[in-house]
matplotlib code that plots the C-alpha trace (Angstrom):
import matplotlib.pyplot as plt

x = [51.6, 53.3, 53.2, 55.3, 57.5, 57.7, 58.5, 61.1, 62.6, 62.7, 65.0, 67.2, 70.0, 70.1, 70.4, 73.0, 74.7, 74.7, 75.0, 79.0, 78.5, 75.8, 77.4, 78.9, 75.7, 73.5, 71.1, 71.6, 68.6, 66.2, 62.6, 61.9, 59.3, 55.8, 55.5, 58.6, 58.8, 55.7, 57.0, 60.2, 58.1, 57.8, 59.7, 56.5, 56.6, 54.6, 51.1, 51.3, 51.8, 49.2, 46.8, 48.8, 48.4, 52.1, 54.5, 55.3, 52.1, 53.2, 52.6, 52.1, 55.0, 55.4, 55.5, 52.7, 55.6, 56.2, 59.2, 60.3, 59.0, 63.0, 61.1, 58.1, 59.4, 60.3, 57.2, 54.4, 56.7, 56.8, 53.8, 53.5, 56.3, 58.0, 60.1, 61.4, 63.9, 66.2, 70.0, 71.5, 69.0, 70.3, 71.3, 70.4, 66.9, 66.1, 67.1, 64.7, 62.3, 62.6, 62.3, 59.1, 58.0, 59.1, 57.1, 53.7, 54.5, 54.8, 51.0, 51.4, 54.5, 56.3, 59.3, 59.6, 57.3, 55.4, 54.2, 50.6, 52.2, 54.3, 51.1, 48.4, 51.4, 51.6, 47.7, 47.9, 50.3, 49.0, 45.5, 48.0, 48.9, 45.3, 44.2, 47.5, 46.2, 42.4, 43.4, 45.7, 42.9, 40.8, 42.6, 43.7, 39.8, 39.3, 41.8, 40.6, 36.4, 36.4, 32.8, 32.6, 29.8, 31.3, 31.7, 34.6, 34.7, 37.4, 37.2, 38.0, 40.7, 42.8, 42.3, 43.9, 46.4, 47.3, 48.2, 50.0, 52.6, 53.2, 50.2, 47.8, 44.9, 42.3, 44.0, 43.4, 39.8, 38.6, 40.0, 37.8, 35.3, 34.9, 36.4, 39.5, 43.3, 45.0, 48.0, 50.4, 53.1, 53.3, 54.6, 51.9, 49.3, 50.4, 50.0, 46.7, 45.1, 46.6, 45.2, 41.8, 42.0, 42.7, 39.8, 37.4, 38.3, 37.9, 34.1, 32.0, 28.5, 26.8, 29.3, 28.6, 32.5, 32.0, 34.4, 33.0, 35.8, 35.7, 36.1, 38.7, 40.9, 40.4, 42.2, 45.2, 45.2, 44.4, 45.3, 42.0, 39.4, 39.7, 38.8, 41.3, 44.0, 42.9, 43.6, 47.0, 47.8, 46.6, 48.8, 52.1, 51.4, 50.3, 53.9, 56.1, 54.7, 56.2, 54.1, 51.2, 49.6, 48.8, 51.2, 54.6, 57.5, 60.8, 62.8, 59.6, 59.6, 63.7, 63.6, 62.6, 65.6, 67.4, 70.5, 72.5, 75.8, 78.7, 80.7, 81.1, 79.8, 76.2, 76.5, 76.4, 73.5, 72.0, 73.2, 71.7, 68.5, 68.3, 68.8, 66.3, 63.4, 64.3, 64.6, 60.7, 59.2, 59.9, 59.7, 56.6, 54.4, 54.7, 52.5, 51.8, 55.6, 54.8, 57.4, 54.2, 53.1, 49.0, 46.9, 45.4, 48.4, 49.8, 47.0, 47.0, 50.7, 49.8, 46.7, 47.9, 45.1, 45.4, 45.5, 47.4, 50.0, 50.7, 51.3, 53.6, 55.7, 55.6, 57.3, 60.1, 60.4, 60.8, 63.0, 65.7, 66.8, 65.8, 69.7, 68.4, 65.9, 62.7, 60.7, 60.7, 61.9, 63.9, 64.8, 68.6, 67.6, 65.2, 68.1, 70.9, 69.1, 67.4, 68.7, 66.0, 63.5, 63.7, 66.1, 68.6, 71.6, 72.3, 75.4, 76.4, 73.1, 73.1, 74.4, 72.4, 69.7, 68.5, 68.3, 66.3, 63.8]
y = [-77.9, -75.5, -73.0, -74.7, -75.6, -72.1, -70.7, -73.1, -72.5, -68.7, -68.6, -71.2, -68.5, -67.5, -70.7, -71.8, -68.7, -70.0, -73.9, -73.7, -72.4, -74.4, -78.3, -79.5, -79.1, -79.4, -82.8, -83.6, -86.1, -83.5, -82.9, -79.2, -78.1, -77.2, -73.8, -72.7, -69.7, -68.3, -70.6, -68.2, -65.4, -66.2, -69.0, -71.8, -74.8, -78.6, -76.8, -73.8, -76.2, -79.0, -76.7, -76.8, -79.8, -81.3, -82.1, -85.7, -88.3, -91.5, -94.5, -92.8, -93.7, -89.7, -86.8, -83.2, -81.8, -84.9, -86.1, -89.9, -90.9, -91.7, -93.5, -95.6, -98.7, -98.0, -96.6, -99.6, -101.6, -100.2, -98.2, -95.7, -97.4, -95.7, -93.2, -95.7, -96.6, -94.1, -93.4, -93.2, -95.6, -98.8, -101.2, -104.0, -102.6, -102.3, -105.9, -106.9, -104.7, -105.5, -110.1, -109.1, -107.2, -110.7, -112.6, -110.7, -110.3, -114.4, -115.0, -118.6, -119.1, -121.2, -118.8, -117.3, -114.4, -115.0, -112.2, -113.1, -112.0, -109.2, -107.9, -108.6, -106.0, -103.4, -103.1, -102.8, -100.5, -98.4, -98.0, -97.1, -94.2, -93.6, -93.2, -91.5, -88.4, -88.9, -88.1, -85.2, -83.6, -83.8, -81.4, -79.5, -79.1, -77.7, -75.0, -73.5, -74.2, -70.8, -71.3, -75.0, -75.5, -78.4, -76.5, -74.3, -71.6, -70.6, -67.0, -68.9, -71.0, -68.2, -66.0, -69.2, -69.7, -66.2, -66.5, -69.1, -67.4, -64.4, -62.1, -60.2, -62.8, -59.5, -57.1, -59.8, -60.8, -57.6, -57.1, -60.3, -59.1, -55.7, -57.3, -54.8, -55.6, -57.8, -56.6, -59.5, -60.6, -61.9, -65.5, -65.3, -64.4, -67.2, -70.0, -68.7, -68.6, -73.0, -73.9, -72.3, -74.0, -76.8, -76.7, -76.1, -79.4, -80.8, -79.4, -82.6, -82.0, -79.8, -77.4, -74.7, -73.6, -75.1, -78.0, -80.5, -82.4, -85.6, -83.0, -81.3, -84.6, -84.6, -81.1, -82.2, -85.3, -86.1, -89.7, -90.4, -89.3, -91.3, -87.7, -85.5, -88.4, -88.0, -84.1, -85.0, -86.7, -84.4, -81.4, -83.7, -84.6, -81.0, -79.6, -82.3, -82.6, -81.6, -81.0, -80.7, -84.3, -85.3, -88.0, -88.9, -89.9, -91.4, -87.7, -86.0, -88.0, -87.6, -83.8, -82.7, -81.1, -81.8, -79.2, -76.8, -77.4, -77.3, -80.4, -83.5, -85.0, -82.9, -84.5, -88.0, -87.2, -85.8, -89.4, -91.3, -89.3, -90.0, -93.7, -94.0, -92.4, -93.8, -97.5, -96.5, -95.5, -98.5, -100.9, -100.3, -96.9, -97.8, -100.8, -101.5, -101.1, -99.0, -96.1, -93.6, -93.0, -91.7, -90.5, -93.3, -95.4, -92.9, -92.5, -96.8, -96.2, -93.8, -95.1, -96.4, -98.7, -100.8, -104.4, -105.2, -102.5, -103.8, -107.8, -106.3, -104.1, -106.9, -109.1, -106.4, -106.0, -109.9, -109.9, -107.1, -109.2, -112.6, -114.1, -118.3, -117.3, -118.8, -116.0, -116.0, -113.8, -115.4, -113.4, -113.5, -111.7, -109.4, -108.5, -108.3, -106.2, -103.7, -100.6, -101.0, -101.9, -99.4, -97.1, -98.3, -100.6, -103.5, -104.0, -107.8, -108.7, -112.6, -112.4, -114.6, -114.4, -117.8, -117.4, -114.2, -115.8]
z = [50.5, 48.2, 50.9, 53.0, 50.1, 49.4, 52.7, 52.8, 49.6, 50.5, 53.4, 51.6, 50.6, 54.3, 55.8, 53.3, 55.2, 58.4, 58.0, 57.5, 61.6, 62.6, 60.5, 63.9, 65.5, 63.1, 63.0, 59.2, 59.8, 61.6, 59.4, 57.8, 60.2, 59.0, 59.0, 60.3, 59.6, 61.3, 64.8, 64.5, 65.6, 69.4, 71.3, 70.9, 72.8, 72.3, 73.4, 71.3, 68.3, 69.2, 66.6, 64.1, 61.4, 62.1, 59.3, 61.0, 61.6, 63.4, 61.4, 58.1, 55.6, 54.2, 55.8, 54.9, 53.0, 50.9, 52.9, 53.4, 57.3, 58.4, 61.3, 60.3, 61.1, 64.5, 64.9, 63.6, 65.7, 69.2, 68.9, 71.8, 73.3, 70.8, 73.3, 75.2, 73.3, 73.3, 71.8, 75.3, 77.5, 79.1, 76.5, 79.0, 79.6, 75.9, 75.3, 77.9, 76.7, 72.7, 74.0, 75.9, 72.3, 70.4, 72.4, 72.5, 68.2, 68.3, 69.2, 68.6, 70.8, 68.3, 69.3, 65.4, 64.1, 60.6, 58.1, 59.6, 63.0, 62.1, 60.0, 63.2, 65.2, 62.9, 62.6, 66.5, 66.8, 64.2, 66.4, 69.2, 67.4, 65.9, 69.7, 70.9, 68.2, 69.3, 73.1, 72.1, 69.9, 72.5, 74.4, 71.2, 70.5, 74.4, 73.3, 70.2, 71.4, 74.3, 74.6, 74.7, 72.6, 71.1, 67.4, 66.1, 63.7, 61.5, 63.1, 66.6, 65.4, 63.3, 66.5, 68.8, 65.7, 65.6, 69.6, 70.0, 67.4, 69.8, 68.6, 71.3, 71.3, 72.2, 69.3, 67.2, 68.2, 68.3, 64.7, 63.2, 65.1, 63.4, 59.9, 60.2, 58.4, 60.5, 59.1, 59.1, 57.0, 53.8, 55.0, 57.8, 55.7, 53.2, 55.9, 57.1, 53.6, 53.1, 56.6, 55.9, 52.8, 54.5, 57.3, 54.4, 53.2, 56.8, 56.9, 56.4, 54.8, 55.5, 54.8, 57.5, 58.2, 61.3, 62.6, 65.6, 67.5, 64.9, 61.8, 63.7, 64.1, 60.1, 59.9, 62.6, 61.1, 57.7, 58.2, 60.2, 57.6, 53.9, 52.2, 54.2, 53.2, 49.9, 50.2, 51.4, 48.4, 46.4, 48.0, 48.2, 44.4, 43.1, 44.7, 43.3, 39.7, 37.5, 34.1, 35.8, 34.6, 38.1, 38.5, 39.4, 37.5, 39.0, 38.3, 39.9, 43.1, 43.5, 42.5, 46.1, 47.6, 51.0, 51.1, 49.4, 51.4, 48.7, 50.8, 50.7, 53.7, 52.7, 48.7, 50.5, 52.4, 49.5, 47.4, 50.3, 50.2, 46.4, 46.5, 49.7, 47.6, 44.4, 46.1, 48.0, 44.5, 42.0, 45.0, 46.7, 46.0, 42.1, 42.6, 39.1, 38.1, 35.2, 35.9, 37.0, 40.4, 40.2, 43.1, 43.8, 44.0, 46.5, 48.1, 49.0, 50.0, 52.5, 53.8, 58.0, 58.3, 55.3, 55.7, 52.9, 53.1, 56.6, 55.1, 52.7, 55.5, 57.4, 55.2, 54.1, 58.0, 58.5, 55.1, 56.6, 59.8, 58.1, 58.1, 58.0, 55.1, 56.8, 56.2, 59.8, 62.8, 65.5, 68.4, 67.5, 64.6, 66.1, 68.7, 66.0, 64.2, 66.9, 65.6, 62.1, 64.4, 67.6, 66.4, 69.2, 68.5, 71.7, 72.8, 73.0, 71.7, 71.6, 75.3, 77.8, 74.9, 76.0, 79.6, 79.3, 77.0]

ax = plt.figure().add_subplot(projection="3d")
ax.plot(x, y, z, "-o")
ax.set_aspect("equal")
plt.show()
């Protein structure tokens, strides 16, 4: 984790540089990508990086590098469905689409979605995205196992890692082969040392440096294995703490920085970013409300599959859009407030509402 803190930090100066060019194009919202600056060596597209442990997991509330998940609550609510729902798609069709999501969410037809409901849907969307990543690993594995015998060493993976980032895969295999000096860069070299620290911490017992496809789902996605989410924690709170007493204060978890633009419009995106992660640490990860964020309180916060996690998002979902205060959903809520729940704002929302239903 504080690799990728580091790399980022390093080019900071440069990119301050060039954002005065780039601020009209520029997505203010886009996510530092993991590792970017080893992707910058050759022009990489989706299947170079499907062996690289991603920054952004679906359905986890924080990101690898300790960043806020802008879209979790689209996500445990559309599930793979997710990309349907885009900026410029038919408003019409995503009204149609987002009634059909109300009534499968209202299990009891009663036409209003409970806490039990919402919390029974997020659970099942979760699992959606658990098996989205088991399919995609699948293949990922395929890549990085060249003699499919169902095991992967680090010597085969590095080699694969090394290739997707523009490197001669024979140079390089023939060079771990005979145990020569790979000769790469510093920044290279940096995120090769974290990621084999990383797949040690994958390696279930017994600890023979070898991954099998289940262990290697682990090291793409720490969210699937309880002690690879543990690890996560672990890395998120050893680069934000502060004192080094393994916990997290309020100042710790807001310290994180977003920009360096000297403007206005980039101070309110930096305010906003503030007041998001201050408003996410008193009112949910701090459970105990004691001003101190530990391991394992992170650790339950970040945890997909927990059933009481799920009940609680449920009900701050419920409570956003919840106008009558019922503690219920109606789908005149659901539809006036689509833009927290699918990313996408409809147009004349309450418009033949009934007759569609």
């Amino acid at each position: 984790m504080a690799v990728w803190r580091k790399l980022w930090c390093r080019n900071l100066l440069s990119v301050s540089l060039l954002l005065c060019v780039l601020l009209l194009t520029v997505d203010v919202n886009a996510r530092p990508a993991n590792m970017s600056a080893v992707k910058e060596k050759s022009p990489a597209g989706k299947d170079d990086n499907e062996i690289l442990p991603p920054d952004h997991l679906n359905g986890v509330k924080m990101e690898m590098d300790g960043h806020l998940n802008k879209d979790f609550h689209q996500e445990v609510f559309l599930g793979k469905e997710i990309e349907e729902f885009e900026e410029d798609s038919e408003p019409r069709r995503n009204r149609k689409k987002l009634i059909e999501i109300f009534t499968k969410v209202d299990s009891n037809k009663d036409k209003s979605v409970s806490a039990k409901e919402m919390q029974r849907w997020i659970m099942e969307k979760t699992e959606e995205h658990f098996q989205e990543a088991m399919v995609e690993n699948k293949n990922s594995f395929r890549g990085v196992d060249p003699d499919a015998n169902g095991q992967v060493t680090w010597d085969e993976y590095r080699v694969k890692f090394l290739a997707s980032k523009g490197f001669n895969e024979k140079e390089v295999a023939e060079k771990v082969k005979n145990n020569e000096d790979l000769k790469l860069d510093e920044e290279t070299q940096e995120v090769l040392e974290s990621l084999k620290d990383r797949w040690f911490q994958a390696d279930n017992s017994p600890n023979d440096q070898l991954l099998n496809e289940q262990e290697f789902l682990s090291f793409l996605h720490p969210e699937h294995s309880k002690g690879m989410l543990q690890y996560m924690v672990k890395e998120i709170v050893r680069d934000l703490d502060q004192d080094g007493d393994k916990k997290l204060t309020l100042s710790e978890f807001i310290s994180l920085p977003v920009g360096t633009v000297e403007n206005q419009q980039a101070q309110d995106i930096d305010d906003d970013w503030v007041r998001e992660r201050k408003k996410e640490f008193e009112d949910v990860i701090d459970s105990d409300r004691d001003g101190i964020v530990t391991m394992a309180e992170l650790e339950e916060y970040m945890d997909p599959m927990n059933e009481h996690n799920a009940l609680n998002e449920a009900k701050q979902m419920i409570a956003v859009a919840d106008e009558n205060q019922n503690h219920n959903l109606e789908l005149d809520e659901i539809l006036k407030y689509s833009e927290y729940f699918t990313g996408s704002k409809l147009m004349d929302y309450a418009r033949n509402v009934h007759e569609e239903f």
